[in-house]
BAPAPA-624698 format. One line per 2 residues: number of its first residue (from 1); their letters; for each residue x, y, z of N, C-alpha, C. Coordinates in pm, 1 decimal. Layout:
BEGIN
NUM> a> X/Y/Z/X/Y/Z/X/Y/Z; ...
***
This chain:
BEGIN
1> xx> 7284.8/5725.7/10897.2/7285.5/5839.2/10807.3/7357.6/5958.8/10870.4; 7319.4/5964.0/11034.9/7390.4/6077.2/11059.9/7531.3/6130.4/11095.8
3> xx> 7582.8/5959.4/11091.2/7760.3/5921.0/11117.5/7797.9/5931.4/10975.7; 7751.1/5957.8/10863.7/7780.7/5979.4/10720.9/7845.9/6097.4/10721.5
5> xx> 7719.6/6179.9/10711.6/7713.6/6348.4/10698.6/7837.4/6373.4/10804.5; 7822.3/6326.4/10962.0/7947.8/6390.6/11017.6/8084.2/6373.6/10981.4
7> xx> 8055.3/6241.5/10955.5/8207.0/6223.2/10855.3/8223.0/6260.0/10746.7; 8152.1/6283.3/10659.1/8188.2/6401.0/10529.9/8218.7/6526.8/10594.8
9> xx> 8162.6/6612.4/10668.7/8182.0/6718.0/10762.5/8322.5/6706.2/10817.4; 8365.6/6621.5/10845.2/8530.3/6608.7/10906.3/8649.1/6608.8/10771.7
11> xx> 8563.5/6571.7/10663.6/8696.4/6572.6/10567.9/8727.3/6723.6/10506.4; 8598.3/6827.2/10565.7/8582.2/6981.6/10454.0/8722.4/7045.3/10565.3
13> xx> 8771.9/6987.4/10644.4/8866.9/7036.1/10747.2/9026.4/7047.6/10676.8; 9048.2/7145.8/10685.5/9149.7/7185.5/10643.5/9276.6/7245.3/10699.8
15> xx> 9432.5/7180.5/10727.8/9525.5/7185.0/10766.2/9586.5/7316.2/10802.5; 9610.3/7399.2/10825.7/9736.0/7479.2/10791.5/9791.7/7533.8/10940.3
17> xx> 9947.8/7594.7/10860.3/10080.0/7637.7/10983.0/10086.5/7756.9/10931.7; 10073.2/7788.0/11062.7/10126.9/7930.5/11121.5/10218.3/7968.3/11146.1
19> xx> 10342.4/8017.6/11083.7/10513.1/8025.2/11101.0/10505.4/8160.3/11160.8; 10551.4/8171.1/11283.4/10594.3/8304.4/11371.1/10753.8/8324.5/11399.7
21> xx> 10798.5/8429.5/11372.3/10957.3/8464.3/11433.5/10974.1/8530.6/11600.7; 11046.8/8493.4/11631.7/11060.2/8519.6/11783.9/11123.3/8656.1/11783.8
23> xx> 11079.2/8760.4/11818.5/11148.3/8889.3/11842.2/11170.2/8943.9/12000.6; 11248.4/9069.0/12026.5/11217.3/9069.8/12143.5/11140.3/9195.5/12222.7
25> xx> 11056.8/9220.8/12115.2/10887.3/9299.5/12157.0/10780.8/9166.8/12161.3; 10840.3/9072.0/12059.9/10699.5/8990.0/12127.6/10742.5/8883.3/11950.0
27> xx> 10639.6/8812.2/11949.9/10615.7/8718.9/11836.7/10554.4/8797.9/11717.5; 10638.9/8738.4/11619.9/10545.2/8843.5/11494.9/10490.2/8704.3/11399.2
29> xx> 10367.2/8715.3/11338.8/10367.2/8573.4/11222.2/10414.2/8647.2/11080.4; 10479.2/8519.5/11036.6/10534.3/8586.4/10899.3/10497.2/8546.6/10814.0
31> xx> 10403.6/8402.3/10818.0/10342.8/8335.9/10714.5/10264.7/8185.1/10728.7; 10162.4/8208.6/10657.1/10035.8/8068.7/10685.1/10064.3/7981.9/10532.8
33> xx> 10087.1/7802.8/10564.4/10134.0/7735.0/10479.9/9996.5/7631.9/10472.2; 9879.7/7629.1/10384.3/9818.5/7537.6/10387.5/9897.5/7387.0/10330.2
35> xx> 9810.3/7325.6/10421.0/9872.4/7175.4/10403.3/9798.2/7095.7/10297.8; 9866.0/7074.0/10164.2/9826.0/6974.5/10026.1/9817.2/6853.3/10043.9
37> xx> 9951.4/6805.7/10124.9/10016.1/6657.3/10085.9/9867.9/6584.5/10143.8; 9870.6/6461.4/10082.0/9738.7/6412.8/10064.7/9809.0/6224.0/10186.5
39> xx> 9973.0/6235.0/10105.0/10013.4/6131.9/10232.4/10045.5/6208.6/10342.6; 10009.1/6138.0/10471.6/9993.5/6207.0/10584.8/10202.8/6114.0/10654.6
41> xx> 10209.5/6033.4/10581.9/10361.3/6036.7/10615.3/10473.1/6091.2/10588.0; 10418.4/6193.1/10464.7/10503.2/6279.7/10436.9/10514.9/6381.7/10521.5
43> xx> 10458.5/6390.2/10597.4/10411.2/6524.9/10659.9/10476.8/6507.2/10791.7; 10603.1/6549.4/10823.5/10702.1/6594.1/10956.0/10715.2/6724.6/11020.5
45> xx> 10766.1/6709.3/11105.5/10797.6/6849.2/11176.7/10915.0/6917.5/11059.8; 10981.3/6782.1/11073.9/11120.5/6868.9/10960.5/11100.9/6924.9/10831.1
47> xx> 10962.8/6845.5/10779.8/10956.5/6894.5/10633.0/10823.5/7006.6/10634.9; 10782.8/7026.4/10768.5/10713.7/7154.6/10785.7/10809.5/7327.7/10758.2
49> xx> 10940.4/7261.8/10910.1/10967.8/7346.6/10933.2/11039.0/7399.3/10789.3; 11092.9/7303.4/10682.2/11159.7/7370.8/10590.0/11102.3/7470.8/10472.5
51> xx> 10982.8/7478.6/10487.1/10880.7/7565.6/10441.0/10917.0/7728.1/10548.2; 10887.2/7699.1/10673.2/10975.8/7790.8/10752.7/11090.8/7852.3/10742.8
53> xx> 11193.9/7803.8/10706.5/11303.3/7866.9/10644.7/11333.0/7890.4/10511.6; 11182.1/7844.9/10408.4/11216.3/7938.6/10305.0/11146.4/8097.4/10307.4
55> xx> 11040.3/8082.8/10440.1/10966.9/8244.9/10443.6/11068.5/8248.2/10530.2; 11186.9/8205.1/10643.8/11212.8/8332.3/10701.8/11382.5/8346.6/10571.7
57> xx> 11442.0/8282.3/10497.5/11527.2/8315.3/10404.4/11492.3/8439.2/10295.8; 11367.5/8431.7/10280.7/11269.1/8549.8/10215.0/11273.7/8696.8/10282.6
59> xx> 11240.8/8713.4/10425.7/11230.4/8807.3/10469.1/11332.3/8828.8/10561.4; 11480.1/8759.5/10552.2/11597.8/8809.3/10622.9/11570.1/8761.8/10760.5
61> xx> 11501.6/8662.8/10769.5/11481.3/8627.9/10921.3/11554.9/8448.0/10953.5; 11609.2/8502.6/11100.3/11713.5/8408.7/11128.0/11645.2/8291.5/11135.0
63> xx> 11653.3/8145.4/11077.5/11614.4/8025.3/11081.4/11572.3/8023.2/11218.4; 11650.6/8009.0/11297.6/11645.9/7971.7/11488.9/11542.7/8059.3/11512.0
65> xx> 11465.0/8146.2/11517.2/11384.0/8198.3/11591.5/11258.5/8186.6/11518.3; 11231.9/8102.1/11417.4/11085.1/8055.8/11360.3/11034.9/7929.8/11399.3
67> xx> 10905.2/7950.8/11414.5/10855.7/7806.9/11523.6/10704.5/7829.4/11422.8; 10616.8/7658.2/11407.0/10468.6/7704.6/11362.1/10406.2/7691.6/11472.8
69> xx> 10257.5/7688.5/11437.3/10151.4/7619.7/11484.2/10038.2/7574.3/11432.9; 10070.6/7432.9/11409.2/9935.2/7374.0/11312.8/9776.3/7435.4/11375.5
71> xx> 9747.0/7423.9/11290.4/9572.0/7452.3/11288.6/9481.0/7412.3/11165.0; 9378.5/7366.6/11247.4/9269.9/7319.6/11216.9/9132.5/7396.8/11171.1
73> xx> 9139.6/7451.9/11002.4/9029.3/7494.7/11015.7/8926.8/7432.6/10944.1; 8767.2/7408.0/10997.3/8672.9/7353.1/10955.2/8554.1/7450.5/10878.0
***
């Protein structure tokens, strides 16, 4: 029963990226992308990052200096 509940408890966990631009005072974040896709093979670095270059095409920010960081929140 109690390997149930923890495993229902692991699915309320929820994906998301943290897209930061590289400046040179320091890192700024420019935008958090929760993660939908439900196939987990869809899900690349490349087809992350292109979510990344539509916030930094948005806010005039150069492709090359946006990087994420997945996270895990439960």
């Amino acid at each position: 029963m109690f390997g149930g509940i923890f495993l229902a408890f692991l699915k309320l966990a929820m994906i998301m990226y943290e897209f930061y631009s590289r400046y040179e005072k320091g890192d700024k974040l420019i935008g958090i992308l929760p993660e939908r896709r439900k196939d987990p093979t869809r899900i690349t670095p490349e087809s992350i990052m292109n979510w990344g270059r539509v916030l930094g095409d948005r806010a005039g920010i150069d492709a090359d200096s946006i990087y994420f960081i997945r996270i895990e929140v439960k």
